[in-house]
Each structure stands twice: as structure tokens, then as C-alpha cells.
VEXKE-937049 format. One record per residue: residue number from 1; x, y, z of N, C-alpha, C in turn; residue in one letter. Coordinates in steps of 0.001 Angstrom, whole numbers. Layout:
REM VEXKE-937049
(NUM (X Y Z) (X Y Z) (X Y Z) "a")
...
//
This chain:
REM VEXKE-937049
(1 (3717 -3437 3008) (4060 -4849 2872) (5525 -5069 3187) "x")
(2 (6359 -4387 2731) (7915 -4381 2883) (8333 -4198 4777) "x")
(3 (7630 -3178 4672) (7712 -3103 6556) (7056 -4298 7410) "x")
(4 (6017 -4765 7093) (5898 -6262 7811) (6683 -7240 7552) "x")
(5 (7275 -6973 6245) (8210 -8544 5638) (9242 -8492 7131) "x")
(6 (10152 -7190 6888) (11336 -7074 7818) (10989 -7151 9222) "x")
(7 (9426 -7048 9876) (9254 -7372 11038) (8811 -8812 10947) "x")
(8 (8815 -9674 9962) (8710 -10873 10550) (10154 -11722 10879) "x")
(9 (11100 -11233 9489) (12762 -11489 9611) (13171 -10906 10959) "x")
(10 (12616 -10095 11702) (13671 -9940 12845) (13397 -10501 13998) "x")
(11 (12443 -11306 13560) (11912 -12459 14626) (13265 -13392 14711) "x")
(12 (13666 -13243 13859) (15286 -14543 13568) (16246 -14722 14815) "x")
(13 (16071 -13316 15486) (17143 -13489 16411) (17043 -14030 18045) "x")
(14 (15274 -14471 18377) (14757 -15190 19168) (16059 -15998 20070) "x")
(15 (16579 -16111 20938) (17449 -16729 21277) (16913 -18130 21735) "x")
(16 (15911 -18239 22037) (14988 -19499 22590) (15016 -20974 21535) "x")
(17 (14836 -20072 20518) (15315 -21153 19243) (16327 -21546 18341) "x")
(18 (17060 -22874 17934) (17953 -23051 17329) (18317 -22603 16060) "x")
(19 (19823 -22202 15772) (19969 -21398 14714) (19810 -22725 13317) "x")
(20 (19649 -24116 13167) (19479 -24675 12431) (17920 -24329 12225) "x")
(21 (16952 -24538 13312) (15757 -24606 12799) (14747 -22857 12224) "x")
(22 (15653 -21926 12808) (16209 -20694 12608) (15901 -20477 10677) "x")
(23 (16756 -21174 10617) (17363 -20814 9031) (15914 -21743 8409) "x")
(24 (15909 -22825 8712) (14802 -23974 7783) (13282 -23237 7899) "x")
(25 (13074 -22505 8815) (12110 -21825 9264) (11886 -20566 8790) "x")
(26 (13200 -19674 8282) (13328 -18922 7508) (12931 -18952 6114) "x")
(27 (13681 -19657 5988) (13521 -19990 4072) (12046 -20502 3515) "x")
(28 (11368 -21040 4468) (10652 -21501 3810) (9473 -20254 4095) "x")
(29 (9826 -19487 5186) (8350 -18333 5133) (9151 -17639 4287) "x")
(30 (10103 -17160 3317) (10331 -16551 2300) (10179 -16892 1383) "x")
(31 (9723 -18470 996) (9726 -18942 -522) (8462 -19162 -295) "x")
(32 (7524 -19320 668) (6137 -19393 871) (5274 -19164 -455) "x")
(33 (4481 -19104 -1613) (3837 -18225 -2149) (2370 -17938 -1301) "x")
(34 (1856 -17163 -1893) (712 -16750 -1148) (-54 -15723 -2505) "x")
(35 (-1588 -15797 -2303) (-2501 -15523 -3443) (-3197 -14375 -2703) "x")
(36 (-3363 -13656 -2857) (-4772 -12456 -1875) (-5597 -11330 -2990) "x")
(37 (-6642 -11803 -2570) (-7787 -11146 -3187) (-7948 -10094 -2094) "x")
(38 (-8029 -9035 -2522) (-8361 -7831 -2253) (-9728 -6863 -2712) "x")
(39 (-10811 -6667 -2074) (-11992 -5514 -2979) (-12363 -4457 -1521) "x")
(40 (-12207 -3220 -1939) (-12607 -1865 -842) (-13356 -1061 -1413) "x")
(41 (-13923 -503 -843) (-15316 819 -809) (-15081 2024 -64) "x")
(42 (-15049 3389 -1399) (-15166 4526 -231) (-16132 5212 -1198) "x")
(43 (-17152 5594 232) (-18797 5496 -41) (-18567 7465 -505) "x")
(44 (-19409 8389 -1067) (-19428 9199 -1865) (-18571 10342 -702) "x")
(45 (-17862 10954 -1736) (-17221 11664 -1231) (-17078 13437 -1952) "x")
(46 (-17519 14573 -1510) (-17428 15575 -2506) (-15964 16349 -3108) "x")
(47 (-15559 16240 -4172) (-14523 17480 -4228) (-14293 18782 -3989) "x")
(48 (-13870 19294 -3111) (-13699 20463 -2312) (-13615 21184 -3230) "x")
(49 (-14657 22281 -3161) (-14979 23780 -3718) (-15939 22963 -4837) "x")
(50 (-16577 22049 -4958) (-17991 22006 -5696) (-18971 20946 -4988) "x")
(51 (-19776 20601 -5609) (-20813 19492 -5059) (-20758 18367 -5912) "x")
(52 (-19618 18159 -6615) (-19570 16958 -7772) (-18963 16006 -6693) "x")
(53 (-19173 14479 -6664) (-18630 13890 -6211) (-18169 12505 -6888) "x")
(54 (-17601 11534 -5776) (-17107 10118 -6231) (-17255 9684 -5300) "x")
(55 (-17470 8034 -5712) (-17512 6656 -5172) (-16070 6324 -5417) "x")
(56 (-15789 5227 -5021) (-14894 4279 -5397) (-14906 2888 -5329) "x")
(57 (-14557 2237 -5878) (-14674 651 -5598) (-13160 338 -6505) "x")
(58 (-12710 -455 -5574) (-11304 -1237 -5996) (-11132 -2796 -5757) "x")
(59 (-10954 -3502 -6885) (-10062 -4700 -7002) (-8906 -5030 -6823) "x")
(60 (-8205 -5521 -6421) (-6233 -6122 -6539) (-6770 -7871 -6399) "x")
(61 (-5669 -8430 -6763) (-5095 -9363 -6850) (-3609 -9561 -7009) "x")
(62 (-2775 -10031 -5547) (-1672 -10262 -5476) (-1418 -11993 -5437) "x")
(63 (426 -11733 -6622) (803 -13247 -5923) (2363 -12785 -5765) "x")
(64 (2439 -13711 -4618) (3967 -13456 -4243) (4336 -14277 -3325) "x")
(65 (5990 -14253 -3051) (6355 -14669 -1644) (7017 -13501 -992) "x")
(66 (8165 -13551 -234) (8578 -12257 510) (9757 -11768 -75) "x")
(67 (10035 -12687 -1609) (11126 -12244 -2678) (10117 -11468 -3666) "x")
(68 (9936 -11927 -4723) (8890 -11492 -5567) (7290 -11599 -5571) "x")
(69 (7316 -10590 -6403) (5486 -10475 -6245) (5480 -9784 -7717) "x")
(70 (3717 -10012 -7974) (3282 -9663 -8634) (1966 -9032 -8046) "x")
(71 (1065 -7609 -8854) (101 -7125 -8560) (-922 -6281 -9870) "x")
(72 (-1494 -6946 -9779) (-2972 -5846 -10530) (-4273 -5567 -10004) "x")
(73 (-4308 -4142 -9933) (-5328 -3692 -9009) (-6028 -2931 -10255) "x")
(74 (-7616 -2485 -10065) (-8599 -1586 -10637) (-9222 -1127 -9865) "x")
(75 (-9546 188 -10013) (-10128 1056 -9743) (-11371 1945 -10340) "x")
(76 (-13202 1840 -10102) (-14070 2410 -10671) (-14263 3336 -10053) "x")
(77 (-14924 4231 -11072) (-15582 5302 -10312) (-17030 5782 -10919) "x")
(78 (-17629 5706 -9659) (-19333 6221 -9636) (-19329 7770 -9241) "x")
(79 (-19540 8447 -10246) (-19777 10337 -10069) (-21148 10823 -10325) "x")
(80 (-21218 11505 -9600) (-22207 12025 -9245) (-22332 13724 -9611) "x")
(81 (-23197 14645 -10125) (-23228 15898 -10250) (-22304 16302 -11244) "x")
(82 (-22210 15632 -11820) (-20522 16076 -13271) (-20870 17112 -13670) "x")
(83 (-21932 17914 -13825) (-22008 19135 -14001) (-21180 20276 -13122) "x")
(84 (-21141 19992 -11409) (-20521 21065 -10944) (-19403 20199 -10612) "x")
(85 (-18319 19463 -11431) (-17021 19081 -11627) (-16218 20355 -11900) "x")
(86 (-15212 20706 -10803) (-13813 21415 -11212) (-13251 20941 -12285) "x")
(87 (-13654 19667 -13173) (-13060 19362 -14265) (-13275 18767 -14927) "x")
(88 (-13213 18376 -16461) (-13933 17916 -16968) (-14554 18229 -17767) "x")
(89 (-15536 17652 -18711) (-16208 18345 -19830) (-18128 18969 -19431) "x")
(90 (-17573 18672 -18160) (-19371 18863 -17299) (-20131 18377 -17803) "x")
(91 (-20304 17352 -18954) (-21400 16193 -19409) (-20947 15314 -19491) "x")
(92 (-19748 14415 -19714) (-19266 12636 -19946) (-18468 13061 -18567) "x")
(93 (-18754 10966 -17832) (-18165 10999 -16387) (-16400 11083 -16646) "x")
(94 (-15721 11852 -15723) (-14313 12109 -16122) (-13379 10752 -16525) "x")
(95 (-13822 9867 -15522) (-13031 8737 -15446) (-13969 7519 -15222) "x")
(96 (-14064 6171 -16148) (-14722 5414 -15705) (-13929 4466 -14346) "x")
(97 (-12626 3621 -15389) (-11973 3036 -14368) (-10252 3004 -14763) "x")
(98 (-9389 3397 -13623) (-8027 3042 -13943) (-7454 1734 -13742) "x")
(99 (-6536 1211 -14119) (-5735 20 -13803) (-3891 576 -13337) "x")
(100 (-3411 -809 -12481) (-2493 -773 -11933) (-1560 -2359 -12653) "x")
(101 (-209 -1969 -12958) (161 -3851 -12565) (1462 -3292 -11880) "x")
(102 (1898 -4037 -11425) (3572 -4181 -10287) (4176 -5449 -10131) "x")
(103 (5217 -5237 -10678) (6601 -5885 -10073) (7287 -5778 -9266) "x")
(104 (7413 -6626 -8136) (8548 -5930 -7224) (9617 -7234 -6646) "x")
(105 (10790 -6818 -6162) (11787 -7671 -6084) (12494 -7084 -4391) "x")
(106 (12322 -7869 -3490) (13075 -7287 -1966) (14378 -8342 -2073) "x")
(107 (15253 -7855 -1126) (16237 -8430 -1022) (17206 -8336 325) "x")
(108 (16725 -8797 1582) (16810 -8893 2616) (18432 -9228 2907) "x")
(109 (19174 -8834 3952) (20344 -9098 4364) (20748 -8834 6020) "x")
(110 (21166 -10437 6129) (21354 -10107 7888) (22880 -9844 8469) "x")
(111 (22764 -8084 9023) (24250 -7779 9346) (25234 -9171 10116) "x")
(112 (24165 -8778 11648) (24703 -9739 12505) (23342 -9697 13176) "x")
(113 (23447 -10216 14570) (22192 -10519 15517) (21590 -8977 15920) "x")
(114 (21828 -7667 15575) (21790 -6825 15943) (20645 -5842 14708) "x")
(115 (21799 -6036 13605) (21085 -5144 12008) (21354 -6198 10926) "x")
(116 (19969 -5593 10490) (19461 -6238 9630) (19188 -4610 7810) "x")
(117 (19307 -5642 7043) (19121 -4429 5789) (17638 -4972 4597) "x")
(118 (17192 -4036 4353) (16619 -4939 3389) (16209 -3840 1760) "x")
(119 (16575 -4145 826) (16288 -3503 -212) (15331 -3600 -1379) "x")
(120 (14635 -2640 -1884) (13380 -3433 -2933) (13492 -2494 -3486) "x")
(121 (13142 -3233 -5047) (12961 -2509 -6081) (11655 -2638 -6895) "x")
(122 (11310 -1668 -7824) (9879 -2154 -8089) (9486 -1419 -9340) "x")
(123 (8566 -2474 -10486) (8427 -1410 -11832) (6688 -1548 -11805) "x")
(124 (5978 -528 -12446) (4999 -489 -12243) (3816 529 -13749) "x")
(125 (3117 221 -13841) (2554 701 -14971) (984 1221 -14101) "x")
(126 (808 2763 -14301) (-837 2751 -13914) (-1360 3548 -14990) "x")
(127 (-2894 3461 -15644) (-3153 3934 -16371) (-4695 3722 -16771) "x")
(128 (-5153 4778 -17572) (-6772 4737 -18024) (-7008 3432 -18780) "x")
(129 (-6292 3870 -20327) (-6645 2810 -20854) (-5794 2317 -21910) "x")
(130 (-4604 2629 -21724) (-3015 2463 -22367) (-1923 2544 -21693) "x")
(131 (-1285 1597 -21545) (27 1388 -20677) (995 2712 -21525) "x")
(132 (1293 2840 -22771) (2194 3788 -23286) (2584 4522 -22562) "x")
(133 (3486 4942 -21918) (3669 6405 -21106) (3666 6216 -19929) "x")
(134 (3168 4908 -19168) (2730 5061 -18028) (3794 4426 -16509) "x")
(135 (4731 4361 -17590) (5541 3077 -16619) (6450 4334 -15275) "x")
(136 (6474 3582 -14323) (7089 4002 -13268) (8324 3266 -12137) "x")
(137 (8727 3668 -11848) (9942 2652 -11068) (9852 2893 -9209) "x")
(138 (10163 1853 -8435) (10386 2361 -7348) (11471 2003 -7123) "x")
(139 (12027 2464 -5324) (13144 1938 -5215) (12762 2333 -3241) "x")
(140 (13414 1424 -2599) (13105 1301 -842) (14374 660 -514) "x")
(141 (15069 1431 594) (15835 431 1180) (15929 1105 2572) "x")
(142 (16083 677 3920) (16132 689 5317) (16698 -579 5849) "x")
(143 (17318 -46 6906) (18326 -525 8061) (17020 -620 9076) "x")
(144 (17146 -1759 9887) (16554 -2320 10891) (17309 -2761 11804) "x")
(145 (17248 -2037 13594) (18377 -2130 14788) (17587 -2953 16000) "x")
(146 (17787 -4319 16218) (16784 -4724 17020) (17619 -4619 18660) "x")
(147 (17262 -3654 19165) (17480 -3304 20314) (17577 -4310 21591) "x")
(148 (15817 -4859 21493) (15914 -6127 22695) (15158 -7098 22118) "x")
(149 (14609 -8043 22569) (14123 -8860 22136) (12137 -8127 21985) "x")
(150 (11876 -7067 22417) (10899 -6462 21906) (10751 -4885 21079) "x")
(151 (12106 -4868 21207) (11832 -3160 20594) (12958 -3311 19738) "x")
(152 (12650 -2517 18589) (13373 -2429 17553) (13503 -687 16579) "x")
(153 (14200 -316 16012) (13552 783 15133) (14228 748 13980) "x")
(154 (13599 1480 12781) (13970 1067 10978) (14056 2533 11152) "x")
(155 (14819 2322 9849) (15655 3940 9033) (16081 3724 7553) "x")
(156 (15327 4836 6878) (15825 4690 5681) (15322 5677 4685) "x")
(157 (14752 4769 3403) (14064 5904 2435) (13453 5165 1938) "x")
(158 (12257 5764 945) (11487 5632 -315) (11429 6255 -1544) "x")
(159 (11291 5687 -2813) (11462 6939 -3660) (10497 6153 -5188) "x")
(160 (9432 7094 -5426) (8824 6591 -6688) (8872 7533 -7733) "x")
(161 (9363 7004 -8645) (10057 7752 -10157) (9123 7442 -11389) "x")
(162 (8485 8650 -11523) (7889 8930 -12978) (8526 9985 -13688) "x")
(163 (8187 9829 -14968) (8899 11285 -15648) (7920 12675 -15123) "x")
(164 (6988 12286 -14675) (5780 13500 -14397) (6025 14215 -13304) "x")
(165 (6308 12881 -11955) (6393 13515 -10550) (7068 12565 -9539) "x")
(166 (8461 12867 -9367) (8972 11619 -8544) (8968 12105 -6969) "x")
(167 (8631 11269 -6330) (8526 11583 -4898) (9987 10835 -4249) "x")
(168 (9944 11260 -2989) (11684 10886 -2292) (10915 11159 -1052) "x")
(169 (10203 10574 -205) (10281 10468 1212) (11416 9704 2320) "x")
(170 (11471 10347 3916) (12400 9260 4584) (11338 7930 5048) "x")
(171 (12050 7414 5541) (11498 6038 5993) (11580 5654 7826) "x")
(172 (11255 6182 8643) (11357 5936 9932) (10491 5262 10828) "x")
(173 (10678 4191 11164) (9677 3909 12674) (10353 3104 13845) "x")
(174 (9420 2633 14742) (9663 2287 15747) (8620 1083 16033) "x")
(175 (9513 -287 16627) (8557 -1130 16448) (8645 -2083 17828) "x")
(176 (7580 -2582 18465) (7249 -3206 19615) (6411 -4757 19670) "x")
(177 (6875 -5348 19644) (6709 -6842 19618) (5793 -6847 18663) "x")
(178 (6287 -6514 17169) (6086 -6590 16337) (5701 -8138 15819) "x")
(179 (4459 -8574 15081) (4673 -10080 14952) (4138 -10849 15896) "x")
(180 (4417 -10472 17729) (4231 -11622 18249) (2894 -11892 18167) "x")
(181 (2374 -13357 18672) (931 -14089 18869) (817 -13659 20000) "x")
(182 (443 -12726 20695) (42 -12570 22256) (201 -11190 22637) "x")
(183 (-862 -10624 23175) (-1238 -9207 23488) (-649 -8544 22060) "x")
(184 (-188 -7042 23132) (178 -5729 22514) (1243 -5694 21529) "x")
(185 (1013 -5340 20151) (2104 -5082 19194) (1924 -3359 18932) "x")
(186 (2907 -2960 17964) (2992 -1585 18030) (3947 -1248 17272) "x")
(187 (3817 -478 15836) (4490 32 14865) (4333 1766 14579) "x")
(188 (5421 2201 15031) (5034 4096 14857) (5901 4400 13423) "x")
(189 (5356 5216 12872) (6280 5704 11934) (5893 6176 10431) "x")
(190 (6461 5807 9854) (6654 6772 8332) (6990 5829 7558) "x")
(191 (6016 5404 6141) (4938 5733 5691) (3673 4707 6671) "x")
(192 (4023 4353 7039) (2791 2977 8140) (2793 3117 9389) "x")
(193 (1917 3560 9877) (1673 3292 11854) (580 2434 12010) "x")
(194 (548 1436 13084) (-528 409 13375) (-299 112 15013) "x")
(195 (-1126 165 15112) (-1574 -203 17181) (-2234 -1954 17130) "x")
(196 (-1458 -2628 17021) (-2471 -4058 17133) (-2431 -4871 18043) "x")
(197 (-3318 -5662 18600) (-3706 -6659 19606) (-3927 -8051 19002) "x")
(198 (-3257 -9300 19306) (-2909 -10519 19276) (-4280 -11111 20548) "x")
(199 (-5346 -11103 19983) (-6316 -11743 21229) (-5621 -13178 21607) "x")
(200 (-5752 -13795 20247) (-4806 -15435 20273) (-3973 -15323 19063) "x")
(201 (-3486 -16512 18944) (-2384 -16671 18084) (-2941 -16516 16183) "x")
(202 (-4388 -17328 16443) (-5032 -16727 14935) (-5580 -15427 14651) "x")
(203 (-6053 -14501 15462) (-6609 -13247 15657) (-5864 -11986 16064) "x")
(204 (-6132 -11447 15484) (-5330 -10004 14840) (-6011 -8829 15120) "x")
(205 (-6310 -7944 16305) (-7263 -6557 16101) (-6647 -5345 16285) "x")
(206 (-6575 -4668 15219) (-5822 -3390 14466) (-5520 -2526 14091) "x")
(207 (-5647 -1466 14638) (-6079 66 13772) (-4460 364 14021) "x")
(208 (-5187 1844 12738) (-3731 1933 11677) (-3713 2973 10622) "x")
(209 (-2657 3719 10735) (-2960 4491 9071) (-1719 4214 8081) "x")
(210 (-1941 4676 6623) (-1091 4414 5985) (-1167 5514 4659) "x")
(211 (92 5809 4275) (313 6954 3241) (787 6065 1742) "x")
(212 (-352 6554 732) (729 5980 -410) (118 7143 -1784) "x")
(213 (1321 6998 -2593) (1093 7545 -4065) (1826 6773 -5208) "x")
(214 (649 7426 -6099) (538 7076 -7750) (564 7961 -8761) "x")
(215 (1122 7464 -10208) (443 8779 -10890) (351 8035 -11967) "x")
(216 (-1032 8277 -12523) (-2049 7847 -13446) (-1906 8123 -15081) "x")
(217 (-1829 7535 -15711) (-1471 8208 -17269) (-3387 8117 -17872) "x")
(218 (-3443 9316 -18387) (-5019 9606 -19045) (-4736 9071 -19822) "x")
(219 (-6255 8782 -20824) (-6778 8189 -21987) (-6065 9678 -22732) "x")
(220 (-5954 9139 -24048) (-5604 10119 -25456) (-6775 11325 -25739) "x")
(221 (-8055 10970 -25103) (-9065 11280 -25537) (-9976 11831 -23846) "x")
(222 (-9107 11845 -23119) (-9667 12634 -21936) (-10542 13967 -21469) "x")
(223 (-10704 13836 -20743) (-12205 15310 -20660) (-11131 16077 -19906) "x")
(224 (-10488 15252 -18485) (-9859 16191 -17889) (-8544 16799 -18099) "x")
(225 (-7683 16030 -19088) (-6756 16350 -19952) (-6100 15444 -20914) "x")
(226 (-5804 15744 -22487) (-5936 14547 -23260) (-4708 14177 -23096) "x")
(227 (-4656 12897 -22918) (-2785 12016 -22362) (-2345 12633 -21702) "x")
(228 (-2475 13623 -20551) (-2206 14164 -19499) (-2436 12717 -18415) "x")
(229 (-1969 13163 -16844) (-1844 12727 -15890) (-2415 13310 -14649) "x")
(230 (-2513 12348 -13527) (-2794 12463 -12330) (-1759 11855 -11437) "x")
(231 (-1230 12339 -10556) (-717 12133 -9282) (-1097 11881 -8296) "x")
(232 (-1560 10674 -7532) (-2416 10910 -6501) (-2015 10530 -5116) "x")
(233 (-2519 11071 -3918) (-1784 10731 -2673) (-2504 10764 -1862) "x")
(234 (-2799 9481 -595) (-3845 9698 244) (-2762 9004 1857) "x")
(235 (-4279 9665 2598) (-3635 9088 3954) (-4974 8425 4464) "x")
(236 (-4748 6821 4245) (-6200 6023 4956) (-5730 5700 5880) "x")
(237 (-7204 5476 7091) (-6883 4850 8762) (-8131 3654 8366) "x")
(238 (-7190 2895 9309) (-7918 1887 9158) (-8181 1187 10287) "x")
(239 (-9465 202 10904) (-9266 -480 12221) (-10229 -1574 11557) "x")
(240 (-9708 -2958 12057) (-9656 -4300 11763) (-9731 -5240 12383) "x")
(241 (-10006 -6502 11882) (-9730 -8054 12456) (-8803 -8887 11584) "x")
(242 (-8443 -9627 11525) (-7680 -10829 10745) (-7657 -11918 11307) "x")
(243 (-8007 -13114 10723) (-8110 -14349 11290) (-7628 -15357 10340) "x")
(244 (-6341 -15863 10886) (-5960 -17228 10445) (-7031 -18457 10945) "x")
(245 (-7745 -19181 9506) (-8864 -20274 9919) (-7849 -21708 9977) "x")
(246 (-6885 -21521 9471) (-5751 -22632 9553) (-4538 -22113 8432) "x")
(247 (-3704 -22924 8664) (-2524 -22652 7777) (-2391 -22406 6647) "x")
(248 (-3887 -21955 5635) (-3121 -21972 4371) (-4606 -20792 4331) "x")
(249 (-5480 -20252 5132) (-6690 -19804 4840) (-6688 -18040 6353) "x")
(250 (-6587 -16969 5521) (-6717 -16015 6105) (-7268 -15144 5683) "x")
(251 (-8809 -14714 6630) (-9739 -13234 6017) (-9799 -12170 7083) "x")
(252 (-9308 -11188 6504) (-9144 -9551 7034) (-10138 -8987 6544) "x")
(253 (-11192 -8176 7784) (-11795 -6993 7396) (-11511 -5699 7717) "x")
(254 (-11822 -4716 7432) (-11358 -3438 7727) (-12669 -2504 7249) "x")
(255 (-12735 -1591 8387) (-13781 -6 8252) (-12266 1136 7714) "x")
(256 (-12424 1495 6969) (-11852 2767 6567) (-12374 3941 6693) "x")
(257 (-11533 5233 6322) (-11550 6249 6300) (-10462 6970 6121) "x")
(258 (-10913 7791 4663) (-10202 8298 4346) (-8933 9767 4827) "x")
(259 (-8685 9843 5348) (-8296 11131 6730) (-7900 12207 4979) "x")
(260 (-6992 12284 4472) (-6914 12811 3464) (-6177 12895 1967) "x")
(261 (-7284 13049 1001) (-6591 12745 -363) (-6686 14025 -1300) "x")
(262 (-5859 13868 -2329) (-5248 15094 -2974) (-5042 13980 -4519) "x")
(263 (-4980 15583 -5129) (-4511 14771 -6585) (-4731 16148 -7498) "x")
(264 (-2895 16049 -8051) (-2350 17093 -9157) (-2605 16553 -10028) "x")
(265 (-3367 17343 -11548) (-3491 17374 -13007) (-2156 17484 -13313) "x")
(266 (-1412 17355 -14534) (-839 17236 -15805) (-619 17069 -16751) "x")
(267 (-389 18104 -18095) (-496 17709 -19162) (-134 16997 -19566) "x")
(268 (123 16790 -21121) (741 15255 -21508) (2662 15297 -21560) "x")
(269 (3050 16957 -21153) (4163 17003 -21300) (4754 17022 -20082) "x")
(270 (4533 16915 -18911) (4221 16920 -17711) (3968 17842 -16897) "x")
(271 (3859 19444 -17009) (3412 20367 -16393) (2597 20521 -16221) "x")
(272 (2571 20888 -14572) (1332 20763 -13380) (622 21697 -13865) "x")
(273 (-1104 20942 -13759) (-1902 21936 -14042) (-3050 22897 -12466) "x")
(274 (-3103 21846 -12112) (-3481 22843 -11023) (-3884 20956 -9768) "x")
(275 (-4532 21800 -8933) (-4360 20721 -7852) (-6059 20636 -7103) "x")
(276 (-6396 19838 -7033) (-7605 19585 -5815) (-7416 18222 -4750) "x")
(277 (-8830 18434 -3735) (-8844 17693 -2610) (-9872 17077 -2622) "x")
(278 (-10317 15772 -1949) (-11748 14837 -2011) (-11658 14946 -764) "x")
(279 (-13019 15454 139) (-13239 15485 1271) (-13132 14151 2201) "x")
(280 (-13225 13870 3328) (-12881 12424 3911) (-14278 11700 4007) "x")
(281 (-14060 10477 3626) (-15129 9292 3940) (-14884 8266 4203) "x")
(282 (-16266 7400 4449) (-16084 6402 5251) (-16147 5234 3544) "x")
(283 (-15722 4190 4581) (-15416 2571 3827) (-15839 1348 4278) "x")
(284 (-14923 458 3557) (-14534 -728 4536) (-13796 -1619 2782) "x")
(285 (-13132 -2643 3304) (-12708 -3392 2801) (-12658 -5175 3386) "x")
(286 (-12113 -6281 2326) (-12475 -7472 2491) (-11272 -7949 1949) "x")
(287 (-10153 -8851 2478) (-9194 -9248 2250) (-9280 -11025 2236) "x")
(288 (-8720 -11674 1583) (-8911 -13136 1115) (-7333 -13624 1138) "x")
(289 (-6546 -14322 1887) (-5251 -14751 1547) (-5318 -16332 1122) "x")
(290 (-4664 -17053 679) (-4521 -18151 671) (-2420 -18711 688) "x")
(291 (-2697 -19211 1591) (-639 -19591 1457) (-641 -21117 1314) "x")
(292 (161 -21324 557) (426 -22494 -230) (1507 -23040 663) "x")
//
């Protein structure tokens, strides 16, 4: 989300258009709010080295503009074979469903017509079935160099902080008429790559992958460890449509697949207990925006 915000801001430097209508045109796609319903499916999948498996089904609901946001997402799970579970009590399902909420705050800054900065911060709680313990912080900031009026490239970092497991990735890509309504767009890089086509100005067709992680605080009373944790990290691809039906009404679909996910145990004091993999499967998801 942060990497599209800054490719729509570097649309700013368009020379075709006036720097009054520039700015009025600005402000208001930043104070915009906007509502999106979010629900995805990844259809059974086995955990590597047994025959136990999982479903998934996920909810979110975001509100925000391109300053603040808010987010709460859930997550169920349908298992299958809990007997030959790597974990667990091999009779009650490990996990019914987790929850997510997020805060986040960006804060965009334009060098000159050339670089651009933008910084975000972000607090976040995920967990079984008690926030206690579970809170986490982020933090993102990258430099954006717009080269010509179609090519551009970002540099920077990411970093998500739990007491359990903080991650610190870089932040790099490369971006090609990023944004525009017409033909070929093109984003390479780290954590998001996307290949998309602009048929018309409402239509959007897309493929794409994307890397993200979490880490989960257990129930007190867990099979797979009591107030222990999970860490989890995947890499989904995705290929799509999106269609603006008018100015305030936009639905995205997407086929997924999972390319690959992982996820470290931890006790409740935070030492790693051991690690597994969920083989790759297929999906899809259903996206709902509304902008005010």
C-alpha cells in the first residue's frame, strides 16, 4: 500500500499540468477517505513432512486516506487430518481463528521536482484470543528518484518489531509508468513486484507477487504452545482485474497462489522452537473499495 501511495505522489511532477491545480489535486487524493472490504481463499494445503493440512479463509476491513488508516483483518482455519499434525495435541484443531488490528501513519515529503521521501510508522496487535503480549510496531521509510517522466526507482528500508522476532529488510524497486491510465505499467522490486496493463482508464489487468510477515501471540491454553507464538512469512503471486464502475465504486478480483509460506513456533518467553513449511496452493480473492 505505501509503495502505490508514493507512485501516485510522483505523478506531481507531470509538467503538462499547473502547479496550482497540482497541489488542489494533491490534497484532496490524500485526504480522500476510502472503505475496502477485503475476503480471500487458499484452498487445502499440506504441511510438509505430514498429511495434516489447512484451509484458509480471511476477512479485513480497511479505512483510511493516504495519511492514516485503520485495519482489522481475521483469519480461519479448516484442518484436516490433526492426527498426523507436526503439532499440536493430535485431537483438538490447533487453531480455530486469529485476529489482526493496525494503525498506521505515512508522512510524505517533496525534495524538489526530482526526490521525493516518504515515511510510515505503524502499531499493530495480532493474536488468538488476547491482545496481552501481542503488540508490535513498524517502521518504513524510502527515497523515491523520478528519473523521466516514466521511469523512476525507490530505496530504502522496512523493519517490523516484536519482542519475539524483529525483521529489518531493504526496500528497492524500479518503477515504469507507474499509475498511468493507458497501456504498460511496471513495478520490480522488494517487498512488491507487479507487471500491469491499463486496457482503459477504469480497468486494471495485473499480475504480481508480494512478501509479507507477522507474528501471532497464542491462546494461554494452546495445543501448539501455551502463550507461545508464531511468526509467519509468505510469498503470494497474484494475477487480476480492477475496475473503477465510477468515482466512488471499485471491485478487484484476484486468482492466487501461494509460491511460499513458512512459520517459526515460540515459546511464551520467546525462544524459537522449531520451524515448518505449507506446501503451495491455489486461491482467489474479492476486493470491494468505496471512496468518499
Amino acid at each position: 500500500m505505501l509503495i502505490k501511495t508514493v507512485l501516485v505522489l510522483m505523478l506531481l511532477a507531470a509538467p503538462s499540468i499547473c502547479k496550482e491545480t497540482l497541489k488542489k489535486g494533491l490534497l484532496e487524493r490524500i485526504i480522500q477517505p476510502k472503505v475496502t472490504l477485503k475476503s480471500s481463499y487458499l484452498s487445502d494445503a499440506e504441511i510438509k513432512g505430514s498429511k495434516g493440512s489447512v484451509k484458509v479463509r480471511k476477512n479485513s476491513l480497511r479505512i483510511n486516506n493516504d495519511i492514516v488508516g485503520f485495519k482489522y483483518s481475521n483469519w480461519a482455519f479448516s484442518w484436516n487430518n490433526i492426527a498426523d499434525l507436526p503439532f499440536g495435541d493430535k485431537k483438538s484443531v490447533p487453531i480455530k481463528e486469529m485476529h489482526a488490528f493496525k494503525l498506521n501513519i505515512n508522512v510524505p515529503y517533496f525534495v524538489n521536482k526530482k526526490w521525493f521521501i516518504l515515511g510510515s510508522a505503524s502499531l499493530r496487535s495480532s493474536f488468538e484470543d488476547s491482545m496481552k503480549g501481542s503488540y508490535g510496531a513498524g517502521l518504513f521509510c524510502f527515497a523515491s528518484y523520478k528519473i523521466n517522466a516514466d521511469h523512476a526507482i525507490q530505496m530504502g528500508a522496512f523493519s517490523n518489531y516484536h519482542k519475539v522476532s524483529t525483521l529489518a529488510l531493504p526496500v528497492i524497486s524500479y518503477s515504469y509508468r507507474a499509475r498511468q491510465y493507458d497501456g504498460l505499467q511496471v513495478v520490480l522490486g522488494f517487498p512488491r513486484t507487479y507487471i500491469g496493463y491499463q486496457a482503459d482508464k477504469a480497468t486494471l489487468i495485473k499480475l504480481g507477487m508480494i512478501f509479507s510477515q507477522s507474528v501471532i501471540k497464542l491462546s494461554n491454553d494452546s495445543s501448539i504452545e501455551n502463550s507461545g507464538f508464531i511468526e509467519a512469512q509468505d510469498y503470494m503471486g497474484n494475477i487480476g482485474v480492477s475496475h473503477d464502475f465510477n468515482k466512488h465504486l471499485r471491485l478487484e478480483g484476484n486468482l492466487l497462489y501461494s509460491i511460499k509460506r513458512d512459520f517459526t513456533i515460540f515459546d511464551a518467553q520467546g525462544h524459537e522452537q522449531t520451524s515448518y513449511a505449507i506446501k503451495p496452493s491455489l486461491g482467489g480473492s474479492l476486493k470491494i473499495v468505496w471512496l468518499f
